[in-house]
C-alpha positions in Angstrom: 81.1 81.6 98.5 80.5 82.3 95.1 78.0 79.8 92.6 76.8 79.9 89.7 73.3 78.3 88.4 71.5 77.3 85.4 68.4 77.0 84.7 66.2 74.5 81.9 66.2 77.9 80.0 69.4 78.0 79.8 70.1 81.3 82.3 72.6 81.6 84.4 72.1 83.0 88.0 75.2 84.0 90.5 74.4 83.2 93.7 76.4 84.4 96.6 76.6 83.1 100.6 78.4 84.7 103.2 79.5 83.4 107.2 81.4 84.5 110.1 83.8 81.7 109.5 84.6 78.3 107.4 83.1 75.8 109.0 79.6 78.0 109.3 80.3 78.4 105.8 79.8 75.2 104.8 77.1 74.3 107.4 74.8 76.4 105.3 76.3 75.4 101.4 75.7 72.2 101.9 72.3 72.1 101.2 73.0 73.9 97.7 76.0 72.0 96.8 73.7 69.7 94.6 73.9 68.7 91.1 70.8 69.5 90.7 68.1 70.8 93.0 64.3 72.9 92.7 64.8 76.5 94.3 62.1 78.2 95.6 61.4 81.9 96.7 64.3 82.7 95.3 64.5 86.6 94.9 67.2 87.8 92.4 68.2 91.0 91.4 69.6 92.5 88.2 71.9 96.1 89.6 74.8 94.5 91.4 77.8 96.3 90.4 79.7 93.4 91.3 78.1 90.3 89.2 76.6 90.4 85.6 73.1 89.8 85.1 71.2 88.2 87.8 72.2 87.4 91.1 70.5 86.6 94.4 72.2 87.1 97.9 71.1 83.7 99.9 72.9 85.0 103.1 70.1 87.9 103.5 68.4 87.6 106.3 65.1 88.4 104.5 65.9 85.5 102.3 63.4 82.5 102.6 65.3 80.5 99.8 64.6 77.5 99.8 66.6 73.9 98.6 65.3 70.6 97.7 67.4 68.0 96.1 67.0 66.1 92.8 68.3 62.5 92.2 71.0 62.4 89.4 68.4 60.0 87.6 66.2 62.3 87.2 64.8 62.7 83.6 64.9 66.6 84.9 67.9 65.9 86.5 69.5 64.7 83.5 68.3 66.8 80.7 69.4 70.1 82.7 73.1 68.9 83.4 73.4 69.1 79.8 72.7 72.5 79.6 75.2 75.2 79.7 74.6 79.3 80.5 76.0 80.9 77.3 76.1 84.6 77.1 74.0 87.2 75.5 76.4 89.4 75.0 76.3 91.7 71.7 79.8 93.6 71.3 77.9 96.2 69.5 75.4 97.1 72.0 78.3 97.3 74.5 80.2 99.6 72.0 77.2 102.4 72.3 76.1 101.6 75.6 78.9 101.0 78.0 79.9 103.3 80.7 83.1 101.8 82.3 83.2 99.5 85.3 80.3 97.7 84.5 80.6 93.4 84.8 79.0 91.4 81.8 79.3 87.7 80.4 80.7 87.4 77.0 81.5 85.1 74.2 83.2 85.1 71.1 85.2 83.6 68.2 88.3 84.0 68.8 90.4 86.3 65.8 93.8 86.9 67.9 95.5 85.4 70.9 98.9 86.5 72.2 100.8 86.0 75.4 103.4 89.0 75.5 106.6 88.4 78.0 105.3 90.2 81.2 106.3 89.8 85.0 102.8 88.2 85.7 101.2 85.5 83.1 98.8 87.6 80.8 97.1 86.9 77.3 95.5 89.5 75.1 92.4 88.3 73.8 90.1 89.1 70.9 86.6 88.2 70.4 84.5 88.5 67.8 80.8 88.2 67.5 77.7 87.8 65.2 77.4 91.5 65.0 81.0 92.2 63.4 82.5 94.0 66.3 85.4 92.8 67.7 86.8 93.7 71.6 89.8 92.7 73.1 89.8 91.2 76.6 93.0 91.0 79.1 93.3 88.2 80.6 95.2 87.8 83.6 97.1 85.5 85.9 97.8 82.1 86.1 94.7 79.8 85.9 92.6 81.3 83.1 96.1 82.4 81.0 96.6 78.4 81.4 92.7 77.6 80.7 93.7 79.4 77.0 96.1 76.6 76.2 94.2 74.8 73.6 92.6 78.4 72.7 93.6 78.6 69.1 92.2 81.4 66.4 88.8 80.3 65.3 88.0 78.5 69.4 84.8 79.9 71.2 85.5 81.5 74.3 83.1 82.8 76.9 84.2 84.8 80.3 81.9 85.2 82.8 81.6 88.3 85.3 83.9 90.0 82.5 84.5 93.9 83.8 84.6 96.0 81.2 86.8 99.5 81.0 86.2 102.5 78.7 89.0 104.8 77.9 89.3 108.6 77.1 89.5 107.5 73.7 86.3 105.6 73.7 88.1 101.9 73.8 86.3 99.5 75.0 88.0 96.7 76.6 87.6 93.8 78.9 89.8 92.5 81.8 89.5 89.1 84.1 91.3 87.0 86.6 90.6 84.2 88.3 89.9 85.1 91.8 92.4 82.1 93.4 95.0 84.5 91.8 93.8 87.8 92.7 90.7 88.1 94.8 90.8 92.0 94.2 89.6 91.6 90.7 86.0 89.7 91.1 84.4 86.9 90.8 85.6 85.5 86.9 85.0 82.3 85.3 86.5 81.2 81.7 85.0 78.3 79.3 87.2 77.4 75.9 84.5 75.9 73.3 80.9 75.6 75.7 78.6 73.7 74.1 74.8 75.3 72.6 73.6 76.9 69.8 74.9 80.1 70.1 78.7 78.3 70.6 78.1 76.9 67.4 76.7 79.7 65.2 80.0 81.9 66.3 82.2 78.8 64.9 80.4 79.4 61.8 81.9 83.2 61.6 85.5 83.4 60.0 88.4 84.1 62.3 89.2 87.4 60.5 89.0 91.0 62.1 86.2 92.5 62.7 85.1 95.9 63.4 87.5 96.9 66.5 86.1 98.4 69.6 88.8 98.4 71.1 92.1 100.2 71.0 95.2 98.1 71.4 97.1 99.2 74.1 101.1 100.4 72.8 103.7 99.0 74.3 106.6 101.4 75.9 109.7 100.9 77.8 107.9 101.1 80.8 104.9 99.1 80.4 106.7 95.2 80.0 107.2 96.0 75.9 110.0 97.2 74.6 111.5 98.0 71.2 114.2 95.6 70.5 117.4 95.6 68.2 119.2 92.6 66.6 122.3 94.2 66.8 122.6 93.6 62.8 123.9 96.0 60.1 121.8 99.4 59.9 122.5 102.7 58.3 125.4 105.5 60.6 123.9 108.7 61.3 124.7 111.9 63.4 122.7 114.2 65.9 122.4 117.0 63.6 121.1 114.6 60.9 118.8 112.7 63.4 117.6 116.2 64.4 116.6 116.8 60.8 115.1 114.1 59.6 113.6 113.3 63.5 109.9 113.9 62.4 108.9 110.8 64.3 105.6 111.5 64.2 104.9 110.2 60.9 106.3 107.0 61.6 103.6 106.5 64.1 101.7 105.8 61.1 103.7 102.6 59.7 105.2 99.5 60.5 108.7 100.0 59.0 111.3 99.6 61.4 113.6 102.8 62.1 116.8 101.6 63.4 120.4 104.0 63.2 123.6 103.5 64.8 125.2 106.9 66.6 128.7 107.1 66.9 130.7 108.4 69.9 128.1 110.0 71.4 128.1 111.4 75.3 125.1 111.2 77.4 125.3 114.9 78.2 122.2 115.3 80.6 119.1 113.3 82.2 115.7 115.5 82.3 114.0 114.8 85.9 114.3 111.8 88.0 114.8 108.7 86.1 114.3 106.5 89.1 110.7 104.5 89.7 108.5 102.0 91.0 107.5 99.9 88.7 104.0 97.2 89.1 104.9 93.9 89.6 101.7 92.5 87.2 101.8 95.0 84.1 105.6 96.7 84.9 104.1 99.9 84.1 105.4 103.0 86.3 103.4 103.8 89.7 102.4 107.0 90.4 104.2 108.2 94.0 101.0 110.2 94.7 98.2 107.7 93.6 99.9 104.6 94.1 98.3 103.3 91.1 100.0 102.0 87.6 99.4 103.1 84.4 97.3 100.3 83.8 95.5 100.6 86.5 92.4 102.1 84.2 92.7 99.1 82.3 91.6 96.9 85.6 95.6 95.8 86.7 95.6 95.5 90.3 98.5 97.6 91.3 101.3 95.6 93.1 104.5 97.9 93.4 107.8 95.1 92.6 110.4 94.1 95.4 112.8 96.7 93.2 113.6 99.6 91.5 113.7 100.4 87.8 115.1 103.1 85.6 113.6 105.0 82.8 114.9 108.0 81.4 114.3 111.2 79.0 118.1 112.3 77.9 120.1 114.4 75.7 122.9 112.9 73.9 125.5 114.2 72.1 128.3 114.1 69.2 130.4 116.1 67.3 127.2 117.6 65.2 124.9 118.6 68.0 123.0 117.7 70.3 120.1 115.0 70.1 117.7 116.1 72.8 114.9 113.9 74.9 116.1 110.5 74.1 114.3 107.7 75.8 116.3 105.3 77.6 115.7 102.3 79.9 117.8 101.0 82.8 120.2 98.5 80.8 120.4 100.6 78.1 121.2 104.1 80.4 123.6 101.7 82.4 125.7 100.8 79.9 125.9 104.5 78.5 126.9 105.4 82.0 129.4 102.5 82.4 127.5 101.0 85.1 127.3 97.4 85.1 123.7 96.6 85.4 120.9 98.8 86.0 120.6 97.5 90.1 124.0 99.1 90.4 122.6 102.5 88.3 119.2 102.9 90.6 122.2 103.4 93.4 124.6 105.5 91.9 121.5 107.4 91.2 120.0 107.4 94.5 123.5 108.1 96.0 124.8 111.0 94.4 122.1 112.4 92.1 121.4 111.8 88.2 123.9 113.8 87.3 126.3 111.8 88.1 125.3 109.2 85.5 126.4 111.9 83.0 129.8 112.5 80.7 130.7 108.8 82.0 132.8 108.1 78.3 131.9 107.8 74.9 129.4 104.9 73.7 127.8 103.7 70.5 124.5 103.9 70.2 121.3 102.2 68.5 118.5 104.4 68.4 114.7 103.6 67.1 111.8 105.9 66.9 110.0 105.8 70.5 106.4 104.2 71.2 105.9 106.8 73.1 105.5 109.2 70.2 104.9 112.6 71.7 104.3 112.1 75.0 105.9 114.2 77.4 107.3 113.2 80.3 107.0 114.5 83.6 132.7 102.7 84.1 136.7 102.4 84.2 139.1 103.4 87.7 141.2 105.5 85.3 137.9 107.9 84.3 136.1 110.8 85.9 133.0 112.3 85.3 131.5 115.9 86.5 128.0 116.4 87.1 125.6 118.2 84.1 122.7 120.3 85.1 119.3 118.6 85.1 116.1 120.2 83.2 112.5 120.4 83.7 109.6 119.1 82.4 110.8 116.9 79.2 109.8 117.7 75.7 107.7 114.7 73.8 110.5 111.7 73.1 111.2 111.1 69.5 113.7 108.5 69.6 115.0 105.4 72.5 118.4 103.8 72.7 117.9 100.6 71.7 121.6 99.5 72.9 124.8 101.2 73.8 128.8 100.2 74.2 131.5 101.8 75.1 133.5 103.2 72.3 136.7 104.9 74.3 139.6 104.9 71.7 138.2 102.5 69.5 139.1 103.2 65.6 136.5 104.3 63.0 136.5 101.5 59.9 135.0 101.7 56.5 133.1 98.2 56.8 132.4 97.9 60.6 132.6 101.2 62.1 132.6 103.8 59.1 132.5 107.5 59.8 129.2 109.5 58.3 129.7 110.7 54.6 126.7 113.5 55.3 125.8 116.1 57.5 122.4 117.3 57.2 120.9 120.0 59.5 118.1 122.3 59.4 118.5 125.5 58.0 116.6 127.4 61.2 119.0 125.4 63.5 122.6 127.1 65.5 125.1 125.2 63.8 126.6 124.0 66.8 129.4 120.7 67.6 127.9 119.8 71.0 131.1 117.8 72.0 133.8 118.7 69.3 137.2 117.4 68.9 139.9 119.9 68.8 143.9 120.4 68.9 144.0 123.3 70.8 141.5 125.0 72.7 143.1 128.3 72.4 144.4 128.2 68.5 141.4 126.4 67.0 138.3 128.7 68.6 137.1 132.1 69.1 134.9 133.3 72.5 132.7 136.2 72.1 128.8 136.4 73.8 127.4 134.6 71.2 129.2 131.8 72.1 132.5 129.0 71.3 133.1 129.5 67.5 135.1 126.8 66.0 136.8 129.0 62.9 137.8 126.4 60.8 134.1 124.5 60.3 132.0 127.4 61.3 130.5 125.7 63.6 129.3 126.5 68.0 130.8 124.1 70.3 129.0 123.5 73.3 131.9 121.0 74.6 135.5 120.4 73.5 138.2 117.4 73.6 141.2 117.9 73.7 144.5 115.7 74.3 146.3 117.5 76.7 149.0 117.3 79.4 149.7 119.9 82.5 153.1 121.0 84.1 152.4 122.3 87.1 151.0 120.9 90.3 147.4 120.9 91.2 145.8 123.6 93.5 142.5 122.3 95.3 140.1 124.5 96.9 137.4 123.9 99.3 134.0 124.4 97.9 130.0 123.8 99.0 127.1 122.6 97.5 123.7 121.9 98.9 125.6 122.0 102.4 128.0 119.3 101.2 131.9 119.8 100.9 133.5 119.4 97.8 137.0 120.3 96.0 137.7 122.3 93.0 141.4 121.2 91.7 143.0 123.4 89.1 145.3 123.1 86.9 147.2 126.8 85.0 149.9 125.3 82.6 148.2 122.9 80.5 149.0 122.0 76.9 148.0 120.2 73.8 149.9 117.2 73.4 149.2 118.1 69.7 151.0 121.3 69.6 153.5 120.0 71.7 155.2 117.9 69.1 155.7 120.9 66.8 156.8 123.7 69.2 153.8 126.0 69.3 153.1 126.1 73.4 150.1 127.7 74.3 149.1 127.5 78.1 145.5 126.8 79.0 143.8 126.7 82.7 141.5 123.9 83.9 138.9 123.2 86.7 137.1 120.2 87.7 134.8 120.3 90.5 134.9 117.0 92.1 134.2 114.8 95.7 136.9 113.6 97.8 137.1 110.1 96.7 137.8 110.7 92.9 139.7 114.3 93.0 143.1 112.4 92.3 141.2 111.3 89.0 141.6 115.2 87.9 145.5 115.5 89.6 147.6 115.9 86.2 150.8 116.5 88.1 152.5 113.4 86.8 152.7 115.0 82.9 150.5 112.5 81.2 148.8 113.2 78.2 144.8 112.9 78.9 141.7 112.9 76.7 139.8 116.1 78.1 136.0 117.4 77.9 135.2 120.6 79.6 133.7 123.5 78.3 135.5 126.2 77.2 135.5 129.3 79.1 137.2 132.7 78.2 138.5 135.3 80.7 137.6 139.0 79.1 139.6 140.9 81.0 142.7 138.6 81.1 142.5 136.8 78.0 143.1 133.4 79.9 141.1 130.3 78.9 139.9 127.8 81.2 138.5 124.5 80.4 135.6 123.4 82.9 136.4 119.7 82.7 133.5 117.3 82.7 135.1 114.2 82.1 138.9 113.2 81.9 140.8 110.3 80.9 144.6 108.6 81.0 145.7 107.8 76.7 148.0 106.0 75.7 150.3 106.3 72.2 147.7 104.6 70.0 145.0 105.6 71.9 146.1 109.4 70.4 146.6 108.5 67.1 143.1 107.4 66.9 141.6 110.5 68.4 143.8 112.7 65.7 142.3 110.6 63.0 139.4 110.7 63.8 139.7 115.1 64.3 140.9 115.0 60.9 137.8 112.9 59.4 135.5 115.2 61.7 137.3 118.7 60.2 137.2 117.6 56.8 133.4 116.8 57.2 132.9 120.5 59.0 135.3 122.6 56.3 132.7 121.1 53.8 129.4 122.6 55.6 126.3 120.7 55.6 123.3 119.9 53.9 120.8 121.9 53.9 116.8 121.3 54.5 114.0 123.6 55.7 111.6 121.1 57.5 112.1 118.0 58.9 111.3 115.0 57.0 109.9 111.7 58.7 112.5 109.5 60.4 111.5 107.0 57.6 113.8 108.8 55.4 117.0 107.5 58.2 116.9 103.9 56.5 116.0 105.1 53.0 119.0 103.5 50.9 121.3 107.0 49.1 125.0 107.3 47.7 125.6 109.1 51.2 124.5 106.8 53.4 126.7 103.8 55.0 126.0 101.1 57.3 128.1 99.6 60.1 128.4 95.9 61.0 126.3 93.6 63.1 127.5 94.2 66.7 128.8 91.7 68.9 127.2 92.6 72.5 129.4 91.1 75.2 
């Protein structure tokens, strides 16, 4: 049983009894549970790590403590209950001589109050005192996040017991929590406007900031805040131009918002395990090996949620390149794998590997500079998708996916979905098309050692697609990996449907490694024209080509008419070479209005 007393001074005192069991409990309180009383050889102490200030331990069995009543009518009685125990506390002297860990009772005006959308009722709380500093405090859980409901910006409040945390950086912050909701975090009491002198010489400060020890803590996809998108009109870009003017960095520094629509873009590859346990109060990741959260410095009391979450470090890619360590969070990943929601993800994930999530279709993507500015990181029954290989440890994020749709076949349009006037790429940079649209594997590129040369832009590809259609029947072989069967079905006489049309036949091979259950997706044998990606592969010795296909795809007679626009609009673009810059410039420059720049409509998210 925790109490806490005032004296005519005005001190406060904690006072602190203990018992084997309720009912002994209140055997012995009852002679303290007075309004008022005289205590006598009373022997508190000022080092508990657990209470601020004083506190006395009456359950010690060296304790003579002592209780006698006062009547209510009392003139002592009386004048006493008037009195309440404001705090000392000067946010100055904390700033030099705080430690970490340590409890102390605060008050202060209050200059900012907020109550971000998180799993478990939480306020962030600054204070400001007589001295000019200024320190936020976290408040969490039910009770005292309700207790702030009349709070407003220029209110008094105090916190009692308050523990205080010091970061790496030197931030000093505070955190409480009533002890109904979590009896892990102390002993905390909060008061809105206490009466006394000191209450009212702090309503005399103005509400204004003060002199910040603190450092706000930034929000990321995995700690309950996200970045967030409209889905209104914003400025088309590319990879390569991303790439170029991705010097995020800088935009750590401002407010503006950087927001830029990618179109038909492939999620090529997922760096590391995507999959984690996230903290029920704060919904920041937990660590497998501590079993704490990431805010478990900041005093949250680590409770691991009923389920699983996703966040991500990625590559994407278009026809320009390759946009590499992309942040992503479950909805967003889902819907760039064609999953439904990100429940259904965490179990593709878990069931067959991260690479599966990969070269699922095309998508549209909204991308904003990342919170997590250098930080490095540890769909449809006619499609098929082949696994990517993962990386290692993830280079620092630049960008995150804001939202993604599915774009398959879907026709580029000069008001809502207009094709980039500009491609800008660094001058140090391959010139490469990560997934590049082409008629014919064979006729359009050139294989050496150096790599896939696309003659006709001058440009690498990393990945092709190509409308195509096969002659022969299917061959499947037996292969393993990681002890587990799996088929290889080939194809040797395939052709662009392209070509076809105008008599020039030029045979190519392809190979999709596959599982059981989807290898009829890659079976060609029924003539079809299909949208292919693979990567090209060139056989020295025989001259054959072979596409490694990643990802196939049924088309239909419109469906191929849009993809041979849209080749055209992408060759045109690649006969005229890029712009060319020798540094990159901040990402602030993405939304800077110029001739070349266009903007796409408002989305309508279904």
């Amino acid at each position: 049983m925790i109490m806490r007393f005032v004296d005519k001074e005005g001190k406060g005192l904690y006072a602190e009894l203990r018992a084997s069991d309720a009912s002994t409990l209140k055997k012995v309180a009852d002679p303290w549970n007075q309004d008022v009383f005289y205590a006598t050889h009373l022997k508190p102490v000022s080092n508990n790590k657990f209470f601020a200030g004083l506190y006395v331990d009456l359950s010690d069995r060296a304790s003579r403590a002592k209780v006698i009543p006062v009547a209510s009518s009392h003139p002592s009685a009386m004048e006493i209950k008037t009195i309440f125990p404001l705090a000392r506390s000067d946010f100055s002297v904390l700033a030099t001589q705080c430690q970490g860990r340590e409890r102390v009772d605060v008050i202060g005006l209050v200059t900012e109050l907020e109550m971000p959308n998180t799993s478990k009722p939480k306020a962030n709380l600054w204070l400001k005192d007589t001295s000019g500093k200024e320190m936020l405090v976290n408040i969490w859980g039910d009770r005292f996040v309700k207790s702030l409901a009349n709070a407003h910006k220029g209110s008094v409040v105090q916190i009692d017991n308050l523990s205080l945390l010091k970061k790496e950086n030197d931030s000093i912050e505070g955190a409480a929590e009533h002890f109904i909701d979590n009896d892990k975090h102390g002993f905390s009491m909060l008061h809105v406007d206490p009466i006394g002198d000191r209450a009212r010489e702090l309503r005399d400060l103005e509400p204004t900031q003060g002199d910040r020890i603190s450092v706000p803590w930034c929000p990321s996809l995995s700690g309950g805040g996200r970045l967030t998108t409209d889905f209104g009109p914003c400025y088309v870009a590319c990879a390569a131009t991303m790439n170029a003017f991705g010097s995020a960095m800088e935009q750590g520094s401002t407010q503006e918002k950087v927001e830029v629509a990618l179109h038909n873009v492939w999620l090529v590859d997922i760096v590391g395990d995507p999959v984690y346990t996230p903290c029920k109060v704060c919904s920041t990741k937990i660590d497998p090996t501590s079993g704490k959260c990431k805010r478990a410095t900041d005093g949250c009391q680590t409770e691991p949620a009923d389920a699983q979450r996703v966040l991500a470090t990625v590559h994407l890619a278009d026809w320009t390149g390759q946009l590499s360590n992309v942040l992503v969070g479950g909805p967003e990943l889902a819907a760039l794998a064609r999953v439904r929601d990100e429940e259904k993800l965490v179990e593709l994930i878990q069931l067959k590997g991260s690479e599966a999530v990969c070269f699922r279709g095309p998508c549209d993507a909204r991308l904003g500079t990342s919170h997590r500015l250098g930080q490095p990181r540890g769909g449809s029954a006619q499609q098929a998708s082949q696994a990517s290989v993962t990386g290692g440890l993830a280079a620092p994020t630049q960008f995150q996916v804001l939202a993604a749709r599915a774009c398959f076949g879907e026709e580029y349009d000069e008001d809502r979905r207009p094709m980039v006037k500009k491609v800008t790429r660094l001058a140090t940079e391959k010139r490469d098309g990560a997934v590049l649209p082409v008629q014919c594997p064979i006729a359009d590129l050139m294989c050496s050692d150096m790599g896939t040369f696309f003659k006709l832009g001058g440009v690498f590809a990393n990945y092709v697609t190509v409308v195509a259609f096969a002659e022969d029947e299917p061959t499947v072989e037996e292969v393993f990996k990681d002890e587990e069967k799996h088929l290889l079905t080939k194809h040797k006489e395939v052709y662009s449907h392209t070509l076809e049309r105008v008599g020039d036949r030029k045979a190519f091979g392809i190979e999709a490694f596959c599982q059981f259950t989807n290898c009829f997706l890659f079976n060609m044998a029924d003539g079809l024209p299909r949208l292919i990606l693979g990567r090209v592969i060139k056989n020295a010795a025989t001259q054959e080509v072979v596409l490694q296909v990643e990802w196939m795809s049924k088309v239909t007679p419109e469906q191929i008419k849009t993809f041979s626009r849209e080749r055209e609009m992408v060759w045109n673009l690649l006969k005229g070479g890029p712009a060319l810059q020798s540094n990159k410039r901040p990402a602030s420059s993405l939304v800077q209005e110029t001739p070349s720049k266009v903007k796409c409509s408002a989305w309508e998210m279904n």
